[in-house]
C-alpha positions in Angstrom: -26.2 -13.2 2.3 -28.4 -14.3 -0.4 -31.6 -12.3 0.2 -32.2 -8.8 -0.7 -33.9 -8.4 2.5 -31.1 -8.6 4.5 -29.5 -6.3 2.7 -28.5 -2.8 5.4 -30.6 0.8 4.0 -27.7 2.3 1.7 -27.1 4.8 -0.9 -24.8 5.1 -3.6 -24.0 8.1 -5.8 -21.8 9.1 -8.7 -20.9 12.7 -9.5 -17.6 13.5 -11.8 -15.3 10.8 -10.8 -16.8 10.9 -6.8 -18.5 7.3 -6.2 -20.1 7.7 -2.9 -22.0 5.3 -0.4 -24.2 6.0 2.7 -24.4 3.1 4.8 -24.7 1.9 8.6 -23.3 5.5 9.3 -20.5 5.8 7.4 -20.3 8.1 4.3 -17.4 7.2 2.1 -16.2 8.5 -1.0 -13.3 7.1 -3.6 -12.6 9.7 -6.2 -10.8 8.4 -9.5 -9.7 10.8 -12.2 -7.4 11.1 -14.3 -3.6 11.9 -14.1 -2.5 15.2 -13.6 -1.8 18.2 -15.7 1.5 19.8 -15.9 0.0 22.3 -14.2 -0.7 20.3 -11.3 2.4 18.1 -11.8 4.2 21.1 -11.5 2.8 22.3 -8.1 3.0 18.6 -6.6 6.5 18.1 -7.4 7.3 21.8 -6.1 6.1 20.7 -2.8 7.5 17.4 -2.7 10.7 18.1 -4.0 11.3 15.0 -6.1 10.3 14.3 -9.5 6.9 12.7 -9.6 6.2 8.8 -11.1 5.2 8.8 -14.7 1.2 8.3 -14.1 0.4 10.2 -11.3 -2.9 10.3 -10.2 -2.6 13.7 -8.0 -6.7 13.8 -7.2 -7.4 10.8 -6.7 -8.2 9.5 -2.5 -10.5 7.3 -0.3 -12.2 9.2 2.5 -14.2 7.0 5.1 -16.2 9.3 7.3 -18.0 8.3 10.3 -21.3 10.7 10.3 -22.0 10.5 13.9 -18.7 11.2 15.5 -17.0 13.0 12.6 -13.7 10.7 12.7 -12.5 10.2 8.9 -9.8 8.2 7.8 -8.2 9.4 4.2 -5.9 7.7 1.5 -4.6 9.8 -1.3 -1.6 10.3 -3.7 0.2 13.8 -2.0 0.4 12.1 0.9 1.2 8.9 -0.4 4.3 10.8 -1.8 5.1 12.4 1.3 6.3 9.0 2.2 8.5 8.9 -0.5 12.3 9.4 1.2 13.7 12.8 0.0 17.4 12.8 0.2 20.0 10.5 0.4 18.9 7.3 2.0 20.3 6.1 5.2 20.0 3.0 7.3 16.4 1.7 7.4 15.1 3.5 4.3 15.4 0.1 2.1 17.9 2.0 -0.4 17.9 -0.5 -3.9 20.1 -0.8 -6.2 19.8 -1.9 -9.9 20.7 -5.3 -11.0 23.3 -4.2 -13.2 25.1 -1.5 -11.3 28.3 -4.0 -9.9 28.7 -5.2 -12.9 28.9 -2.1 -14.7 31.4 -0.7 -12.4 33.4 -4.3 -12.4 33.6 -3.6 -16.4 35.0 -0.3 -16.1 37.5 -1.3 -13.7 40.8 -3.3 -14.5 41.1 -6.7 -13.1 44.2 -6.8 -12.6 44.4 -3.3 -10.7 45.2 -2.6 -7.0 42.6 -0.1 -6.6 39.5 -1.0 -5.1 36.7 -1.3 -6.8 34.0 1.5 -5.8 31.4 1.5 -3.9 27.8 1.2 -5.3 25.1 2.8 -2.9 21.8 4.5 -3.9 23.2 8.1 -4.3 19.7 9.5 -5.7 18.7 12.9 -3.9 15.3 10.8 -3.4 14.2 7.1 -3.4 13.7 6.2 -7.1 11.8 3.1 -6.5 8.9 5.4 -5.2 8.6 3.1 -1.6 6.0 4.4 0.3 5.4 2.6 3.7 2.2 4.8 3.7 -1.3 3.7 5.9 -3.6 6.5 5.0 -3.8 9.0 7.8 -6.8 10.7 10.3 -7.6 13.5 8.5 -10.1 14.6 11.8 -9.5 15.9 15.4 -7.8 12.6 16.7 -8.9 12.7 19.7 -12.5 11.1 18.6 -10.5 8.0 18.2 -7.9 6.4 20.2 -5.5 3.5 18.7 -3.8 0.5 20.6 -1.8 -2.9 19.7 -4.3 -5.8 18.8 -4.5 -8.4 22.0 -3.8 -11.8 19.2 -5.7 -13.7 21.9 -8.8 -11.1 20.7 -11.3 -12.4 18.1 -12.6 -9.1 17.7 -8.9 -7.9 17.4 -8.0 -9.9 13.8 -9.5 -9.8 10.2 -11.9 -12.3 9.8 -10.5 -13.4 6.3 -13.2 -16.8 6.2 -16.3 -13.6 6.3 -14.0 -11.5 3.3 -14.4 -15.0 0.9 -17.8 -15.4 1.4 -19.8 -14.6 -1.6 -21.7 -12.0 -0.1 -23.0 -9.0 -2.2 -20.6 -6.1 -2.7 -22.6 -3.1 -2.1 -20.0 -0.7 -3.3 -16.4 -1.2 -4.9 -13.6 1.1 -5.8 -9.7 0.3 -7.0 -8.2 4.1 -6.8 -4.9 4.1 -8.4 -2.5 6.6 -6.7 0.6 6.5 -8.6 2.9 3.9 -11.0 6.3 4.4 -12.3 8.7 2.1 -14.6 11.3 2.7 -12.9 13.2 3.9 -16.4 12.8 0.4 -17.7 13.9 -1.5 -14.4 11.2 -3.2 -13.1 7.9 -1.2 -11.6 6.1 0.6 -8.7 3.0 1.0 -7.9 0.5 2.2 -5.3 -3.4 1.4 -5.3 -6.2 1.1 -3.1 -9.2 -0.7 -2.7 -12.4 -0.9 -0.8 -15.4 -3.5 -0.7 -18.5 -2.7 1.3 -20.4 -5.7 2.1 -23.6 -6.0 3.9 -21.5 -6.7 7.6 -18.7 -4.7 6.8 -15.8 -2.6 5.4 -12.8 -4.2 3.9 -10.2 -1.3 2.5 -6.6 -3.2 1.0 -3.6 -0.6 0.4 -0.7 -1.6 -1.2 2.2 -0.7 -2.3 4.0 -3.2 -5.0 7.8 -3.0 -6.0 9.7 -4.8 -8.3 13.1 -3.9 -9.6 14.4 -6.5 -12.4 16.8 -9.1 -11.0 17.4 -7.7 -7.2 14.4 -7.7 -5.1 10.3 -7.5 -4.6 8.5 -5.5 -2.3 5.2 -5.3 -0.6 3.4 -3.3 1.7 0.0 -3.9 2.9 -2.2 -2.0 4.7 -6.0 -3.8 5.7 -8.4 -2.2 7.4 -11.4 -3.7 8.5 -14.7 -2.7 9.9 -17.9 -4.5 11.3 -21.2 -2.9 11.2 -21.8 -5.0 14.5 -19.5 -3.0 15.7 -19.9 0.8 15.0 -17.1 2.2 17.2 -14.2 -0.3 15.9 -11.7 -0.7 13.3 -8.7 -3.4 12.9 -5.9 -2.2 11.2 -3.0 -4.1 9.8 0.2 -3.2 8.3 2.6 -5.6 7.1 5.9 -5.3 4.6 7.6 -8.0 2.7 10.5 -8.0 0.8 12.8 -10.6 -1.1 15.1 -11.4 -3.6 14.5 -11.2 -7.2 14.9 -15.1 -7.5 13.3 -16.6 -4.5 10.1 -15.1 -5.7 10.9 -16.3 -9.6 10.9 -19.7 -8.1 7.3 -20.0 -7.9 6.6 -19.7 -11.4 4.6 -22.2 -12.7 6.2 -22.2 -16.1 9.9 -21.7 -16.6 10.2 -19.5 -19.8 7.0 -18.0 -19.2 7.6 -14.5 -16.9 4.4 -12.8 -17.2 3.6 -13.3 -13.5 6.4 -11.8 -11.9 4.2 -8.4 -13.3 1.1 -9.6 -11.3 0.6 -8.0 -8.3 -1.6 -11.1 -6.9 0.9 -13.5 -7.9 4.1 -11.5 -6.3 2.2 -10.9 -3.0 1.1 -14.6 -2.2 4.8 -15.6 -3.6 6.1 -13.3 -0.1 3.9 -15.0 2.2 4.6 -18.1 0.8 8.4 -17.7 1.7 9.7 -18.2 5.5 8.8 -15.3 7.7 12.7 -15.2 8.5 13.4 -14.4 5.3 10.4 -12.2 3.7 9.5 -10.1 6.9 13.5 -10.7 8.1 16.6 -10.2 6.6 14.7 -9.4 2.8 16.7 -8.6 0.4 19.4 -7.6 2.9 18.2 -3.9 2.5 17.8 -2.9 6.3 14.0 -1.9 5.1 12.6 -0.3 8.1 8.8 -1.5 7.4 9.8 -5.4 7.3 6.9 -7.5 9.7 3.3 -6.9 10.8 1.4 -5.1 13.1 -1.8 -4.9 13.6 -3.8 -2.1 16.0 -7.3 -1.5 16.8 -9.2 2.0 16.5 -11.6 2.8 18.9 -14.0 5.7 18.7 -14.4 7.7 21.9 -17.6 6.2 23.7 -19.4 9.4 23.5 -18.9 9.2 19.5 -20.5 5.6 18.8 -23.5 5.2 17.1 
């Protein structure tokens, strides 16, 4: 698109952290603020029942709203959270361990002893790493829309990721931080969102980005895209990836230098860049649930299009 001409009618506004745009009958609004009081801390936690990350950024959401049906779609922190495992973790949670926590036990314990050695499992009453295998959620009556597994052999079903790299205008932009944690000085977590409208379409990327120093790396992505062709559809795709610590160090381009094992661009192509068998298989042998990728389509009710 290089001609203002072709540019679709639109309307954006700005009102105390709310950035809002109306276009090709959608109305959608990213709200970014700043983390919360201890006031609100307080609440959140009391109705999550696990101690919050250190920045959490408890008002912040994406809300995509289509005007003529009244389907919306909504990413935002609590809910984000609410993904968060609460209690011991079992089989399929993706329970992590810190590097250090074998050997820390091993030195405590005489070699030369009969006794076993312990056992070293995640024994937090909630998942520490903050892994959220969260996709945003309807926040309307769901039966405007109706969802159903991609057909691969679909154009219409996939992402068209040559139309996302043209250099197209961006109409309206948003990166909404939900929540990031240090992990008490063991790597990171972090959970952000962002949204690109474009003259054809809608591009939202949530992810979710772990790293925990010298065990593992983890991903999860969740795209949705919408054409303005095509008022009454939406691909979405969900895909998690997990390895170890090393097999992602291994694509550093300088040795000493480990600045971009903290770059959330440069970890994520690193996981797709490793086999499928290994990064969407056996991981980081954690029995993480939310390994692979699917991808659905959601289809408005015929008497909601546009």
């Amino acid at each position: 698109m290089s001609s203002s001409a072709s540019l679709p009618p639109h309307n954006v506004t700005e009102d105390d952290g709310v950035r809002t745009i109306d276009v090709a009958g959608w109305t959608i609004s990213a709200t970014t603020k700043a983390i919360v009081t201890a006031s609100e801390s307080d609440a959140l936690q009391k109705t999550l029942g696990f101690p919050l990350p250190e920045m959490t950024f408890g008002n912040n959401s994406l809300v995509l709203k289509h005007s003529a049906s009244g389907w919306e779609y909504r990413f935002d922190t609590h809910e984000a959270l609410k993904c968060v495992k609460n209690g011991e973790l079992g089989e399929g949670d993706g329970g992590v361990k810190v590097g250090y926590a074998d050997a820390w036990l091993k030195s405590r314990t005489d070699p030369d002893s009969s006794s076993p050695m312990p056992k070293t499992v995640p024994t937090k009453p909630y998942d520490w790493t903050y892994t959220s295998a969260y996709a945003g959620h309807c926040s309307s009556n769901p039966d405007i829309a109706s969802s159903a597994s991609a057909d691969p052999t679909n154009p219409s079903h996939t992402i068209p990721l040559a139309e996302l790299t043209r250099p197209d205008p961006i109409l309206f932009y948003a990166e909404i931080p939900l929540y990031e944690d240090e992990l008490h000085d063991n790597g990171s977590s972090h959970f952000v969102v962002r949204i690109r409208v474009m003259p054809q379409c809608i591009f939202i990327l949530s992810r979710f980005i772990l790293r925990v120093d010298g065990v593992l790396f983890r991903t999860f992505d969740t795209r949705i895209y919408h054409s303005f062709v095509n008022s009454s559809c939406l691909v979405k795709e969900c895909s998690g990836w997990e390895a170890p610590y090393d097999k992602v160090k291994q694509f550093l381009p300088g040795r000493h230098d480990l600045s971009p094992l903290t770059d959330a661009n440069f970890i994520s192509k690193s996981l797709t860049q490793l086999p499928k068998s290994l990064a969407q298989g056996s991981g980081a042998g954690t029995g993480w649930r939310a390994l692979g990728i699917t991808t659905d389509i959601i289809q408005l009710t015929s008497s909601s299009q546009t």
